[in-house]
C-alpha positions, 0 to 999 in steps of 0.5 A: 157372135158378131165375129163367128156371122163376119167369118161365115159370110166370107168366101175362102178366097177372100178370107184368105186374101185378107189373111195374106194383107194383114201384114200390109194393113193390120187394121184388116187383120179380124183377130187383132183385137183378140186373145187365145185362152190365157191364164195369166194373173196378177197380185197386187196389195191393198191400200184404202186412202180417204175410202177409195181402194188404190193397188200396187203390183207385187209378188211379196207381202207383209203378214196381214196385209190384204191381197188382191188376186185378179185374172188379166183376161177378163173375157175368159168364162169362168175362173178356178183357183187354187191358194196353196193349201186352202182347201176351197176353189175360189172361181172369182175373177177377182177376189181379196184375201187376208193372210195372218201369218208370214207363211215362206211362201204360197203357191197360186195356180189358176185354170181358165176356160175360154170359148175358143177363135179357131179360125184365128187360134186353132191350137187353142183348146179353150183351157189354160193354167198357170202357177204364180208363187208369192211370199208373206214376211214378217213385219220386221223383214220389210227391205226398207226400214232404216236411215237414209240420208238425201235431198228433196229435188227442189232444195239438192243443196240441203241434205238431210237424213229420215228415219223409217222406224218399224219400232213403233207401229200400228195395224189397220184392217185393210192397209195392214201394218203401219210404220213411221218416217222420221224427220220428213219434211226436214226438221220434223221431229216427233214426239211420244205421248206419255202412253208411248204413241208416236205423235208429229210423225208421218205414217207409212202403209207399206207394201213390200217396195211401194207404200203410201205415207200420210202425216198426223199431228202437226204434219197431217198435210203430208201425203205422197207415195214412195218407191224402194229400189232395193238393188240401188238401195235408194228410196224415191218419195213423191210427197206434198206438204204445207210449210208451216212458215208459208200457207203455200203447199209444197211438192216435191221429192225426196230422193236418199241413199240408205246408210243403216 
């Protein structure tokens, strides 16, 4: 409203002549801090570490993950959304789903409503619409799974190979599949209890090229975020831990090149 009074007062003259310096000063420009009616949106999966929610962008999704969907402009008035072929309009901002089955691939489409800036947008019609596809896979699919031989950037001398094993894994309601790294830090091996359960091992909660890792048993001071680049093949995982021959906690990064 404060904008709609400004523009009112002003003469044609002189808002014509700020139009023509707003090229020289941009900080005179009235619609430099707004935005004609968008309909852009994102998806991101779900992680919940030690209670707080944290989210990575992506268009591909393990079955039973959790997903958020959020519209970029939160200005606009009002939302409709369409997920695929559920038959409820969600009209949310944001909201979260669950999908339990690794369907090939979904469809989104979003129409929003925005009351217009005619005089700084006069083609907006305050309505626009937008279509994303994402993908829900199989456990088994996820890209990086595998052996992947490297070097932690403080010790590139020491090469040593992990493990991400998909053979032995568990589900938790809002991270959804879990998986294992094998022999991170080096020279961690596991052990299987006598029911089978992967014990001394560090866990993954995957997302379909981020993930988040967390030890258990002996490695429960692990911790740290990974990144997987697919067209490199290469794995980058930021983590710290607590060497067990030292009382001091180590940072560092393990960089590895898939071999299996």
């Amino acid at each position: 409203m404060k904008l709609k009074y400004l523009l009112t007062i002003l003469t044609i003259s002189s808002f014509s002549l700020l139009l023509n310096n707003c090229c020289d000063d941009d900080d005179n420009n009235p619609c430099k801090s707004l935005e004609p009616t968008n309909a852009d949106f994102i998806t991101e999966k779900v992680f919940s570490i030690w209670g707080a929610m944290t989210y990575f962008e992506e268009d591909t999704f393990i079955k039973e993950s959790t997903i958020r969907f959020s519209v970029k402009d939160n200005n606009v008035d009002s939302c409709l959304w369409k997920v695929g072929e559920h038959s409820d309009t969600i009209t949310e901002k944001s909201f979260y789903l669950t999908f339990d089955e690794a369907y090939e691939n979904i469809t989104i489409r979003l129409i929003v409503f925005k009351k217009p800036f005619k005089d700084c947008f006069p083609k907006d019609d305050g309505i626009d619409t937008s279509y994303k596809t994402i993908y829900l896979i199989e456990k088994d699919n996820l890209n990086y799974v595998g052996k992947y031989h490297g070097y932690n950037i403080n010790n590139s001398d020491t090469k040593f190979t992990i493990t991400i094993d998909s053979n032995s894994y568990h589900h938790y309601p809002i991270n959804g599949v879990v998986y294992h790294i094998i022999n991170l830090p080096d020279g961690n091996s596991p052990i299987y209890k006598p029911w089978g359960e992967l014990y001394h091992c560090v866990k993954i909660f995957p997302g379909w090229s981020n993930f988040y890792l967390k030890g258990s048993g002996k490695t429960h001071n692990v911790v740290g975020w990974g990144y997987y680049n697919n067209n490199l093949k290469m794995i980058t995982i930021n983590y710290s831990y607590k060497d067990y021959n030292h009382s001091d906690k180590i940072n560092t990064t393990f960089i590895g090149y898939k071999t299996k």
